[in-house]
Rosetta silent file (secondary structure, phi, psi, omega in degrees, C-alpha in Angstrom):
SEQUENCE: XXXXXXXXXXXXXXXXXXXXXXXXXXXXXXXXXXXXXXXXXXXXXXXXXXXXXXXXXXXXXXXXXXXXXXXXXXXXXXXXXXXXXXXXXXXXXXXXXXXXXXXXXXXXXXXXXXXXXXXXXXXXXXXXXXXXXXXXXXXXXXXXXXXXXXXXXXXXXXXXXXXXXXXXXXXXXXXXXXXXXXXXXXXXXXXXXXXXXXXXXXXXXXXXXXXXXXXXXXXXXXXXXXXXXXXXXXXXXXXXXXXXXXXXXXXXXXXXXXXXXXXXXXXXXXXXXXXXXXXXXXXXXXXXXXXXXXXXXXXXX
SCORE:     score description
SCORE:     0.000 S_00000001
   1 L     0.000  138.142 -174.852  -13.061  -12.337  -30.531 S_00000001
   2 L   -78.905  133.051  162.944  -11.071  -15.485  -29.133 S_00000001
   3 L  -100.448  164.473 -168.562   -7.924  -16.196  -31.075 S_00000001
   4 E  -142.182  158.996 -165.503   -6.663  -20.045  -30.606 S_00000001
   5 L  -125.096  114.341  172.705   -2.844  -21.110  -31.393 S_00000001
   6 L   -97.603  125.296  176.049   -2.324  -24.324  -32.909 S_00000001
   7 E  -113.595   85.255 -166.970    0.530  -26.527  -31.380 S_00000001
   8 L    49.480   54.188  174.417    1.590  -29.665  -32.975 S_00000001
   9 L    90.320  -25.600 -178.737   -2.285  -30.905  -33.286 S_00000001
  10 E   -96.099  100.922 -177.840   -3.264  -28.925  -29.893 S_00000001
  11 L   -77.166  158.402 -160.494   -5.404  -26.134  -29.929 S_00000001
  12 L  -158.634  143.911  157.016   -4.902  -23.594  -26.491 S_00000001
  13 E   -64.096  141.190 -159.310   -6.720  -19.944  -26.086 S_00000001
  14 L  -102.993  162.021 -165.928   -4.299  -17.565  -26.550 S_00000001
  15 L  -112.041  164.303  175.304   -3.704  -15.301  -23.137 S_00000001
  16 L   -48.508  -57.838  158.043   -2.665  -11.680  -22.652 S_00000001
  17 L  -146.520  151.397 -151.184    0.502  -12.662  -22.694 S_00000001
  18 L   -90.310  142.311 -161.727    2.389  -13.838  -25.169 S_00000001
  19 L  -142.938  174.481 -159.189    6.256  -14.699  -26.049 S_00000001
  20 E  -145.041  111.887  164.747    7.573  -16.035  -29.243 S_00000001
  21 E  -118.784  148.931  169.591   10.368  -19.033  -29.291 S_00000001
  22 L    69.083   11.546 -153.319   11.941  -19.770  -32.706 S_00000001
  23 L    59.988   27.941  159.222    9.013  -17.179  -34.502 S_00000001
  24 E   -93.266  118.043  147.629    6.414  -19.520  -33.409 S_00000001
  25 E   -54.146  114.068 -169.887    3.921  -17.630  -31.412 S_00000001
  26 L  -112.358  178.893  157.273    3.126  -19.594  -27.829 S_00000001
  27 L  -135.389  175.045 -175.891    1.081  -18.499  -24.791 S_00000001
  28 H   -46.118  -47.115 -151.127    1.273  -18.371  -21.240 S_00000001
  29 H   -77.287  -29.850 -164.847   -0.826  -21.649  -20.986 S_00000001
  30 H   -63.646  -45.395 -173.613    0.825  -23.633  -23.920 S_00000001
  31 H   -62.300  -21.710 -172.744    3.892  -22.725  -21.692 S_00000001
  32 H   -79.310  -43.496 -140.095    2.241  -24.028  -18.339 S_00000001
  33 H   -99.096  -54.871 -177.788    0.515  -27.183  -19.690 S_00000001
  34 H   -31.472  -52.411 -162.388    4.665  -28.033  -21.143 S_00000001
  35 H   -82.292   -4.590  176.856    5.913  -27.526  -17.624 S_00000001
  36 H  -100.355   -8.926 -171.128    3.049  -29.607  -15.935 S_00000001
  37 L    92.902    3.520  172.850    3.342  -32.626  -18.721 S_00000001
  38 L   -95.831   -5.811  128.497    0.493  -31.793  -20.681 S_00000001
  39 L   -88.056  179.839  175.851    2.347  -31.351  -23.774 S_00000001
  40 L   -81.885  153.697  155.800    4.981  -33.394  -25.137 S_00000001
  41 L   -35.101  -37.976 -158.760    8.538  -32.655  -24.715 S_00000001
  42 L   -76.821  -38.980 -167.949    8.759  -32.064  -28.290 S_00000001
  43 L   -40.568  -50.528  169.449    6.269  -29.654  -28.239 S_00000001
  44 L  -122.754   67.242  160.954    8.613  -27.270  -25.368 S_00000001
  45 L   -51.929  -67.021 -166.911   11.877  -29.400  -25.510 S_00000001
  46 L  -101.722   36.065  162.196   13.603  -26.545  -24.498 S_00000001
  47 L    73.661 -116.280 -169.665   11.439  -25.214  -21.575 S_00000001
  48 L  -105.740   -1.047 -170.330   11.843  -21.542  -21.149 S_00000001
  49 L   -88.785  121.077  179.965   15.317  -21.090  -23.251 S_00000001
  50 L   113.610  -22.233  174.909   15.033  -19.266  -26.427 S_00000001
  51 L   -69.743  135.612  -84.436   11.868  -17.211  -25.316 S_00000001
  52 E  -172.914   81.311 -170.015   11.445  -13.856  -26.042 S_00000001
  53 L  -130.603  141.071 -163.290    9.163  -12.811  -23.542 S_00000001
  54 E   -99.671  165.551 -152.458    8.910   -8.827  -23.174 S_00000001
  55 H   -95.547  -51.272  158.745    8.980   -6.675  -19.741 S_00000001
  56 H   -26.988  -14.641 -178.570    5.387   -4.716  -20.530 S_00000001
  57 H  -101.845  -63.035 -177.633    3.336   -8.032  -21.046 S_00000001
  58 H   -41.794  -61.364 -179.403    4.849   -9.660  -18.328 S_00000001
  59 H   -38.480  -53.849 -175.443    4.302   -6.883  -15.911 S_00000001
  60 H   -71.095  -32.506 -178.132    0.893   -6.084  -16.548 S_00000001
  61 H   -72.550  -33.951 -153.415    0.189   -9.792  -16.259 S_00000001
  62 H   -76.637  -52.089  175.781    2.322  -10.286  -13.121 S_00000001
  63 H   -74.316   -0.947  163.821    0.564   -7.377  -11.460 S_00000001
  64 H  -113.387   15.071  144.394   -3.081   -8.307  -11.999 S_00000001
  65 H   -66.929  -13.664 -161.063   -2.303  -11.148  -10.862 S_00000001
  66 L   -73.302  128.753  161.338   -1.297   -9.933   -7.478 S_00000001
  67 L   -44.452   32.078 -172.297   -3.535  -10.863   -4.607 S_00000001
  68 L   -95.381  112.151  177.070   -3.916   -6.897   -3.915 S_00000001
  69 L   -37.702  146.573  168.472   -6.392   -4.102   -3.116 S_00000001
  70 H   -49.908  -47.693 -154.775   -7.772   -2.325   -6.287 S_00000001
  71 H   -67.117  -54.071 -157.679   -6.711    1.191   -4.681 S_00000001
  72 H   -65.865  -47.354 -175.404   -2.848   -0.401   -4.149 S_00000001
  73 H   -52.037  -51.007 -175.047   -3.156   -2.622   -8.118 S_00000001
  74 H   -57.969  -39.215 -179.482   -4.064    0.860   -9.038 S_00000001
  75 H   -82.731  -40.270 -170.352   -0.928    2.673   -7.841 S_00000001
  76 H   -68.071  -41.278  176.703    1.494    0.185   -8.712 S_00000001
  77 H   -44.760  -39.104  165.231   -0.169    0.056  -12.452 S_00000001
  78 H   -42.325  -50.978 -175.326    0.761    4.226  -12.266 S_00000001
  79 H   -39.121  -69.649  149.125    4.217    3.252  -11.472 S_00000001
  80 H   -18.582  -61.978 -163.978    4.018    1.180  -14.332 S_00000001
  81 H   -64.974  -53.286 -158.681    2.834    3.619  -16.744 S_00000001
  82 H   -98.658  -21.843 -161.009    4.578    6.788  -15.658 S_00000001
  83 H  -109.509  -36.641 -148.566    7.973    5.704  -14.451 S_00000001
  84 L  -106.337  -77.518  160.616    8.793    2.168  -15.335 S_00000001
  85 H    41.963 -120.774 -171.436    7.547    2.119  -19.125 S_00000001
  86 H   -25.051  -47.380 -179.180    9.009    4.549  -20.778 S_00000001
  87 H   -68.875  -33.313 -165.695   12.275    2.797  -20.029 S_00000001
  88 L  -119.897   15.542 -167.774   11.662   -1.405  -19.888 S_00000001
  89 L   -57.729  -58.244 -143.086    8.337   -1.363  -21.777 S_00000001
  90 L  -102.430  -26.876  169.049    9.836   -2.792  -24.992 S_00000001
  91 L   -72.037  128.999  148.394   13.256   -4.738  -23.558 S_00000001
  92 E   -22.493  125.637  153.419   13.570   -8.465  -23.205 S_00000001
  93 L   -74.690  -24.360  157.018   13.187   -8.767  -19.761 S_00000001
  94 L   -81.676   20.340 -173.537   16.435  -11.180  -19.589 S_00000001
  95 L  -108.025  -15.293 -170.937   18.202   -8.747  -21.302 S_00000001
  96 L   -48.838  170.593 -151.160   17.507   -6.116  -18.306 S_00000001
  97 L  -162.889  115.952  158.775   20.546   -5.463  -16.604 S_00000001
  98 L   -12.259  -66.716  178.958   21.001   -4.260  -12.815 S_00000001
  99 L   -51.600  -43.540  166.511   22.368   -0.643  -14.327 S_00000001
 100 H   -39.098  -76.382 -162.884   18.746   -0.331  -16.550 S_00000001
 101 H   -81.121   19.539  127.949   16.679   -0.373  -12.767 S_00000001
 102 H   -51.360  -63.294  171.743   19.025    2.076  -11.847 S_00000001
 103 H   -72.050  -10.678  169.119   18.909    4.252  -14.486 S_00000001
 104 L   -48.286  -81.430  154.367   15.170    3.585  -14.150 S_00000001
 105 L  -118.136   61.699 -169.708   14.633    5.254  -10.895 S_00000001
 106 L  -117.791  119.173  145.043   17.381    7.853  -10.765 S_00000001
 107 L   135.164  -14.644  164.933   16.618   11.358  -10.580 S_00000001
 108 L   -32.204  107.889  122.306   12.404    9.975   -9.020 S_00000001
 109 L    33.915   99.803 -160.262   11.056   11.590   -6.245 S_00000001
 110 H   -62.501  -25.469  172.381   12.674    9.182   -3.164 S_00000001
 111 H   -63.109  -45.885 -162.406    8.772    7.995   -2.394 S_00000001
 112 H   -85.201  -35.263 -153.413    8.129    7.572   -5.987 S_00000001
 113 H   -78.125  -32.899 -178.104   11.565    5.769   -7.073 S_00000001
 114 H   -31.966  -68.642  148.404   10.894    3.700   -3.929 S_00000001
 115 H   -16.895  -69.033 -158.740    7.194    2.566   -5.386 S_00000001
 116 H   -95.124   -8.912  144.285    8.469    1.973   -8.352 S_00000001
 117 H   -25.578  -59.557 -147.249   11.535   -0.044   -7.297 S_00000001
 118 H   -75.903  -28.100 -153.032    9.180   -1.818   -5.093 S_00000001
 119 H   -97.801  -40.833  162.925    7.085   -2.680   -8.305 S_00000001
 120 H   -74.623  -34.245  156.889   10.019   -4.007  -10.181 S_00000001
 121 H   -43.944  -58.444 -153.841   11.377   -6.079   -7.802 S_00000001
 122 H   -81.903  -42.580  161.921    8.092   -7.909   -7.597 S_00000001
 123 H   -50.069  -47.283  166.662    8.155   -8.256  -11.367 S_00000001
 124 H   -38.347  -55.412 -156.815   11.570   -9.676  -11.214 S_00000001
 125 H   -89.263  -24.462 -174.340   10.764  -11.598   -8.449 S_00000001
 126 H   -99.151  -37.446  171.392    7.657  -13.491  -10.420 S_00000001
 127 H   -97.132   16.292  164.903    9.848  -14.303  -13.492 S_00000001
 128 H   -88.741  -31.808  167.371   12.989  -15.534  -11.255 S_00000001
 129 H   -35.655  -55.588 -142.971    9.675  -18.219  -10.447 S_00000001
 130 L   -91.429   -8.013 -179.975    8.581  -18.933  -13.321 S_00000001
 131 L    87.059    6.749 -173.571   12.430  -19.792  -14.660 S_00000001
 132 L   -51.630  -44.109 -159.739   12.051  -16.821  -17.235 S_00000001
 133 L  -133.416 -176.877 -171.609   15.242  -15.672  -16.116 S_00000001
 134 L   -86.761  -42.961 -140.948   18.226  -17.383  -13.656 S_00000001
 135 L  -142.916  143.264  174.351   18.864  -14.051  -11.494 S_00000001
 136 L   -99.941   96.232  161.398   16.945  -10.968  -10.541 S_00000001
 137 L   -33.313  -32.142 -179.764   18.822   -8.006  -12.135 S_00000001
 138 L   -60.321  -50.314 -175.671   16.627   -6.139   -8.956 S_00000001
 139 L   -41.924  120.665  174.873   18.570   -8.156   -6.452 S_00000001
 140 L   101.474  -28.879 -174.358   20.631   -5.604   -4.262 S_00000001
 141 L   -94.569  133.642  164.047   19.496   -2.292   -5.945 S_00000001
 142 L  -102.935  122.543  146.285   18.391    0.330   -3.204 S_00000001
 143 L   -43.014 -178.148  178.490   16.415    3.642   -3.382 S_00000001
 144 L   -65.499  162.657  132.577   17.208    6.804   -1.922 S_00000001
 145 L   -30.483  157.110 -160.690   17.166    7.081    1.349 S_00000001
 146 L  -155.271   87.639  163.891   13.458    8.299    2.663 S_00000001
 147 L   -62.353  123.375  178.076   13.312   10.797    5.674 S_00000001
 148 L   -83.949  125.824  174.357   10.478   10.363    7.419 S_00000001
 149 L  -104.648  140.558  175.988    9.349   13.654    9.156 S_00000001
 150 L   -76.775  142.355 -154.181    7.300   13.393   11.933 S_00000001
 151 L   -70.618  145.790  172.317    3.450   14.172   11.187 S_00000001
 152 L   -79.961  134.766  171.615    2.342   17.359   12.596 S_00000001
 153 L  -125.966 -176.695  176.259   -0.873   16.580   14.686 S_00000001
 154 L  -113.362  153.621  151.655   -3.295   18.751   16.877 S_00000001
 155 L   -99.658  154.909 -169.108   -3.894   17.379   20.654 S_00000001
 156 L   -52.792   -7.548  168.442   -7.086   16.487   21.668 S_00000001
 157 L   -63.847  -50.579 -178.578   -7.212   19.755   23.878 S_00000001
 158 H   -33.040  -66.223  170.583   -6.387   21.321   20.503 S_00000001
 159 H   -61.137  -12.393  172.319   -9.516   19.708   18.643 S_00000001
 160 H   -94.128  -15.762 -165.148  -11.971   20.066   20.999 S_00000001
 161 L  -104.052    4.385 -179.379  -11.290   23.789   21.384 S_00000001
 162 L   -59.369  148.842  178.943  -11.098   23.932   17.208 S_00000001
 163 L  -121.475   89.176  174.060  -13.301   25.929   15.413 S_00000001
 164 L  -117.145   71.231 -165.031  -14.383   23.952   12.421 S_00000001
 165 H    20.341 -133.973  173.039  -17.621   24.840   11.527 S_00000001
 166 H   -79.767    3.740  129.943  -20.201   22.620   10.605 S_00000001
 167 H   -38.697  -33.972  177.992  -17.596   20.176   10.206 S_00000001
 168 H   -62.438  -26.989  176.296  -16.986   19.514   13.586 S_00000001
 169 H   -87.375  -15.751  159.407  -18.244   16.899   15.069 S_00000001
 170 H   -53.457  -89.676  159.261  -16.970   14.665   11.739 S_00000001
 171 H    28.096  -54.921 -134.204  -13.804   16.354   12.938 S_00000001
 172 L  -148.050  -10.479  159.306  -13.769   15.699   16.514 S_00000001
 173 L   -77.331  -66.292 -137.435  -15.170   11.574   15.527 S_00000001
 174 L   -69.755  -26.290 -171.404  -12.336   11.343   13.554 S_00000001
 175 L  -103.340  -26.355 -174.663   -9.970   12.313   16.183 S_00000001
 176 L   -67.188  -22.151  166.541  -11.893   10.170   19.140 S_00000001
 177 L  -144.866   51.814  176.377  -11.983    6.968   17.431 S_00000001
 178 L    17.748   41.415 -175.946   -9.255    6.708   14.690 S_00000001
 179 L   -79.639  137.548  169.355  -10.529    5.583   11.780 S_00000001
 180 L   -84.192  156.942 -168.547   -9.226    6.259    8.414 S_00000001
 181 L   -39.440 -105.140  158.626  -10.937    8.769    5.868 S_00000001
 182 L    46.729  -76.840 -129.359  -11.575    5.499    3.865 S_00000001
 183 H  -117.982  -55.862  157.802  -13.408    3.761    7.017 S_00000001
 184 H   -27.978  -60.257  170.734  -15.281    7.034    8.064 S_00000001
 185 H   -50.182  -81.744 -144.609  -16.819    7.411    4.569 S_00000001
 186 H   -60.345  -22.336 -157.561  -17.881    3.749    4.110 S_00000001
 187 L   -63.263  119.709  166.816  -19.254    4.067    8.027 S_00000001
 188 L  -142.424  161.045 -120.043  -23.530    3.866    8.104 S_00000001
 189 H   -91.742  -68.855 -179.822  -25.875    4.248   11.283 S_00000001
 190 H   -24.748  -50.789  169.106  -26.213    0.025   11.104 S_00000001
 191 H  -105.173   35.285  131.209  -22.248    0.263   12.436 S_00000001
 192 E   -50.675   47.818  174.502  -23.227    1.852   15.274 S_00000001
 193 L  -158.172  154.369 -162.894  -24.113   -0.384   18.259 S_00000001
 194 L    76.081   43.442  178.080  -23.375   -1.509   21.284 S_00000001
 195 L    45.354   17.814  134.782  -21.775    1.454   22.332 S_00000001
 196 E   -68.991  118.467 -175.330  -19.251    0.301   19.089 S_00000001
 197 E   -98.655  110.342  159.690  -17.784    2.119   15.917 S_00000001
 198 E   -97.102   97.275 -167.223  -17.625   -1.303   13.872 S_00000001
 199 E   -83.421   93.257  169.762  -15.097   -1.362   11.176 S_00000001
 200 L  -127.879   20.197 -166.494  -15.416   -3.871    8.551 S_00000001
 201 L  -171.510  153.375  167.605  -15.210   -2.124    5.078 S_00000001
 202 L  -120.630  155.076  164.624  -13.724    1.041    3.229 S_00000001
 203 L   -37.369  -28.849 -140.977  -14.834    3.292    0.479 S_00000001
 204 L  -112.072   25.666  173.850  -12.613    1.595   -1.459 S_00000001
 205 L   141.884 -119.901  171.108  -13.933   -1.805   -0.909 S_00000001
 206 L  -108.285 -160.724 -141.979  -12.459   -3.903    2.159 S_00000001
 207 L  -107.257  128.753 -163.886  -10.611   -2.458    4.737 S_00000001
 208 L   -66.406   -1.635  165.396   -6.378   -1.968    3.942 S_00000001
 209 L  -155.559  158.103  166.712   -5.209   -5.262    5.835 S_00000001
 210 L   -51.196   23.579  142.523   -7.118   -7.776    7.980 S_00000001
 211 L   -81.627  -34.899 -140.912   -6.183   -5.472   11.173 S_00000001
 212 L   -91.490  -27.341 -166.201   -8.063   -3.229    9.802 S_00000001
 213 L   -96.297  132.594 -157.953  -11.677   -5.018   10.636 S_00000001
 214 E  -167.806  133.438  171.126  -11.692   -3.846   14.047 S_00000001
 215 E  -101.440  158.495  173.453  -14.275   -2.268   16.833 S_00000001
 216 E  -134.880  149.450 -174.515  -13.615    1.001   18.797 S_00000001
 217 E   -49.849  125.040  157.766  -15.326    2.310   22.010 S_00000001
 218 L   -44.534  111.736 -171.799  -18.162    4.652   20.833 S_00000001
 219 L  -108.377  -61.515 -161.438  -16.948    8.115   22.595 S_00000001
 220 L   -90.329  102.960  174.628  -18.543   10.834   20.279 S_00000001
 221 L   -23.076  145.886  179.958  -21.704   10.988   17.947 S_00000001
 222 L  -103.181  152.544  165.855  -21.672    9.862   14.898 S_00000001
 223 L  -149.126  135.572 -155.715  -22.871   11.671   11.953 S_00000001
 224 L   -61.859  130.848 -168.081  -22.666   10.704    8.623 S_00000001
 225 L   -75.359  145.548  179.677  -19.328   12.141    6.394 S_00000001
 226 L   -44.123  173.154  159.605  -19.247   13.809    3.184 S_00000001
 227 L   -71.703  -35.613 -178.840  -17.983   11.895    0.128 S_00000001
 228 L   -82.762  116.006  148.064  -15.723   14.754   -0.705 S_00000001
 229 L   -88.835    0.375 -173.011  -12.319   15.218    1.668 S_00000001
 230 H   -41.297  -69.448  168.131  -12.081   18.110    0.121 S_00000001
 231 H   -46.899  -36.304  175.158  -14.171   20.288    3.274 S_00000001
 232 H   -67.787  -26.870 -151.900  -12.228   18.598    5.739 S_00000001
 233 H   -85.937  -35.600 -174.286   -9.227   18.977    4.276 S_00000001
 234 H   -68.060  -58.028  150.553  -10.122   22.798    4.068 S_00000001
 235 H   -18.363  -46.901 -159.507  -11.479   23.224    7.792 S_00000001
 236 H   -93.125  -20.763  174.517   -8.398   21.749    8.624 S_00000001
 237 H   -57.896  -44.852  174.195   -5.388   23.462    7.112 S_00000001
 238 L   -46.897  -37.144  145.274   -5.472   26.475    8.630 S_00000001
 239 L   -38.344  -22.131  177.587   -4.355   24.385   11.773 S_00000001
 240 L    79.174   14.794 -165.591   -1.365   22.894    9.537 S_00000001
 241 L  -132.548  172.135 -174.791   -2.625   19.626    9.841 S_00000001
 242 L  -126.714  173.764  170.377   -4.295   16.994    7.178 S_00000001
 243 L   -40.012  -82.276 -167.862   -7.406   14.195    7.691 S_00000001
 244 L   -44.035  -35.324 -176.629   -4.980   11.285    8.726 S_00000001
 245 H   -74.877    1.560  172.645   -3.091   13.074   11.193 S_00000001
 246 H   -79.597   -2.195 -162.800   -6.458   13.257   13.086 S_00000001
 247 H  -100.329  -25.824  170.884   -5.369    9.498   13.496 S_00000001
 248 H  -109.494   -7.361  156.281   -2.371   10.204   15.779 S_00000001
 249 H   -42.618  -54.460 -173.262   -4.540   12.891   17.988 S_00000001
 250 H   -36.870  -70.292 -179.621   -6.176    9.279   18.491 S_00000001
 251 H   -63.010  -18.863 -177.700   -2.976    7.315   19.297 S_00000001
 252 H   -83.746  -23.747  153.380   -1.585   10.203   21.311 S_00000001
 253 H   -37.394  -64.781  164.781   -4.931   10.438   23.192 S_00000001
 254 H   -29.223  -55.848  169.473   -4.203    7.034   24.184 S_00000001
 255 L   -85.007    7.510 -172.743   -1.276    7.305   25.126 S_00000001
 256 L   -92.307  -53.519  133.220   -1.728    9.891   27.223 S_00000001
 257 L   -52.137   29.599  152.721   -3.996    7.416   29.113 S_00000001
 258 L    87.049   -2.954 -176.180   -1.555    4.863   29.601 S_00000001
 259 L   -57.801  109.601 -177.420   -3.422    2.233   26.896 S_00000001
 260 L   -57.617  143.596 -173.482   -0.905   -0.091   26.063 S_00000001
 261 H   -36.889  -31.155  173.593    0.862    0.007   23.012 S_00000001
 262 H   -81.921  -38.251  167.139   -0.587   -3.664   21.408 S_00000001
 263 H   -31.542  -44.580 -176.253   -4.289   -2.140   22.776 S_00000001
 264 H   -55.624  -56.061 -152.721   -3.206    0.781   20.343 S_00000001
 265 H   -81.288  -91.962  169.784   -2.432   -1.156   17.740 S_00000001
 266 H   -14.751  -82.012  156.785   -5.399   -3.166   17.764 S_00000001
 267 H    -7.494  -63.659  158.096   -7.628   -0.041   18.092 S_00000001
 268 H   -89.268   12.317  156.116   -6.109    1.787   15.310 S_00000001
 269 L    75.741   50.537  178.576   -5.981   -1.366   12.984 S_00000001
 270 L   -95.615  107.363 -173.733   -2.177   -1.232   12.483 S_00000001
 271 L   -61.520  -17.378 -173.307   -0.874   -4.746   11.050 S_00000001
 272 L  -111.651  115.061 -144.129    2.337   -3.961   12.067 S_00000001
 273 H   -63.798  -54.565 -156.087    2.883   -2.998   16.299 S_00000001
 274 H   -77.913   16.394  154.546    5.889   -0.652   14.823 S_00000001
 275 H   -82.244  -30.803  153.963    3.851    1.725   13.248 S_00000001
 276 H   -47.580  -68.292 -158.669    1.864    2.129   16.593 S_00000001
 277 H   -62.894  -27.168 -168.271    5.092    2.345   18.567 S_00000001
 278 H   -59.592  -22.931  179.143    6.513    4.741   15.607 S_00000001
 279 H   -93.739  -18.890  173.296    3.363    7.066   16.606 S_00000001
 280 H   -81.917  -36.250  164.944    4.059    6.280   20.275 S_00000001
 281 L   -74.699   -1.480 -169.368    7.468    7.282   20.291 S_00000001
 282 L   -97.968  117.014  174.331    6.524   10.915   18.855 S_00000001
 283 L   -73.040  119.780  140.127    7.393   13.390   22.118 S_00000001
 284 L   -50.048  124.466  168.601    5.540   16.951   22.500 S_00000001
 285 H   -55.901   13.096 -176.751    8.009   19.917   24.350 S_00000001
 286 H  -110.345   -9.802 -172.434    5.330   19.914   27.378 S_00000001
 287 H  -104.169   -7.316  166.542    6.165   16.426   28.171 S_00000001
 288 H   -62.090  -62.403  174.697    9.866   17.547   27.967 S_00000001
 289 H   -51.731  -46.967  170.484    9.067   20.172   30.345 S_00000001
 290 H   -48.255  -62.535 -170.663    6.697   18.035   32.400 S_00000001
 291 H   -58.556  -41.363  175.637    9.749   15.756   32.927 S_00000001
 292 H   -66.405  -23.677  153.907   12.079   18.354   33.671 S_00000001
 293 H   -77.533  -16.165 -171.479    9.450   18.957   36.859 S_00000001
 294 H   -85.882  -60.847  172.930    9.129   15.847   38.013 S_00000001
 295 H   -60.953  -38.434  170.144   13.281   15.481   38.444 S_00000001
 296 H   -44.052  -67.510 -179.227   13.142   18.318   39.707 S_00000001
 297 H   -57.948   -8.931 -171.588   11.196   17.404   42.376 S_00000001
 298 H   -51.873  -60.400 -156.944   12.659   14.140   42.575 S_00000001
 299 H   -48.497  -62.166 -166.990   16.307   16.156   42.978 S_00000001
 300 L   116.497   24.001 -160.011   14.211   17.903   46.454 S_00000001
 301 L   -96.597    0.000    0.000   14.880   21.190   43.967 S_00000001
């Protein structure tokens, strides 16, 4: 059922959410049509000062608002739930305080406090817009630090000589033309041609950035993948390795033929070239050892 707000003679729909100046109940919109001129002055005289607007309304609106995949709207809304919550659900968000998003995401998981950093900031960052508040309490606060270990992969000598049952040739696609699980799944016989793996779409929708719609040389049959990563995932452990990391067999194939690094990039749908070079940059001990022959011979040794 629609509820409606009456404002000095002006009825409005009332919106998710809602903020209370003076103990007069407003809405988002009453406030938007004030700040555009479509109420009177009298109506909002004093603009956003005195409002009472809470960090749990805001949030949820500020984040479905976000121009965002469902899978990513979906994670940050966890963040939300499990992390942020419990602490800011129920505080004035101008009352929040730089020590509060501290105390927020201190003792998190360095991945997780990161997320959910990342997710307050952006709240923060939509009501320093909107004039809710002067200053972004967020401004300035840093996670942990976040080692990155480098992903264990198999090379493609590895994977071709793999024994993964009736799994393999998904397997052995997967490492030949670097597609994510995602992009594999969503994959049907129709985007297959022209000697072309055509990439336009994921399981989970579209594809995770406009890099991402992308063709790759057909090397390997295709045959269509389970729904479930679950078999793959299984096939594949014993090896120490995961799905994705069939994704740098790809780039390291590559680079082991000399394809240049923006080629790479392109290829493996990265928007950003330093995740490519970050996969480009990962060294094997036989190419140590390879090098230590080659000076040698250089040396006349």
């Amino acid at each position: 059922m629609t509820s409606h707000n009456k404002l000095n003679g002006r009825t409005s729909q009332k919106s998710f959410l809602t903020v209370y100046v003076h103990e007069q109940l407003f809405n988002t919109k009453d406030l938007a049509l004030t700040l555009v001129g479509e109420l009177t002055p009298f109506d909002f005289e004093l603009k956003w000062k005195g409002v009472i607007v809470h960090f749990e309304s805001f949030a949820m609106q500020t984040i479905g608002n976000l121009p965002i995949r469902h899978k990513t709207r979906a994670t940050y809304l966890s963040m939300l739930r499990l992390h942020i919550f419990p602490a800011l659900a129920h505080r004035e968000i101008s009352a929040i305080k730089r020590l509060d998003i501290q105390s927020t995401i201190h003792g998190l998981p360095p991945q997780t406090s990161a997320m959910s950093l990342a997710v307050i900031k952006t709240v923060f960052r939509e009501a320093l817009a909107q004039e809710i508040i002067e200053a972004s309490p967020a401004h300035g606060v840093s996670g942990p630090k976040i080692m990155v270990k480098p992903r264990e992969f198999l090379t493609w000598e590895e994977v071709s000589k793999g024994s993964f049952g009736k799994y393999g040739p998904q397997i052995r696609f997967l490492a030949l033309h670097g597609l994510r699980w995602s992009e594999a799944v969503a994959l049907t016989v129709e985007d297959i041609r022209d000697d072309r793996v055509w990439v336009n779409k994921s399981v989970h929708g579209q594809t995770k950035s406009k890099a991402g719609i992308r063709s790759v040389p057909l090397v390997s049959p295709f045959i269509v993948f389970p729904k479930s990563p679950k078999t793959l995932r299984k096939v594949l452990k014993p090896y120490g390795v995961d799905i994705h990391s069939l994704r740098h067999t790809y780039a390291y194939l590559l680079k082991q033929q000399n394809v240049h690094v923006t080629t790479a990039q392109r290829l493996l749908g990265h928007s950003d070239p330093r995740v490519t070079m970050g996969i480009y940059t990962q060294v094997l001990d036989n190419e140590i050892d390879d090098v230590g022959v080659l000076l040698a011979k250089a040396a006349g040794f």
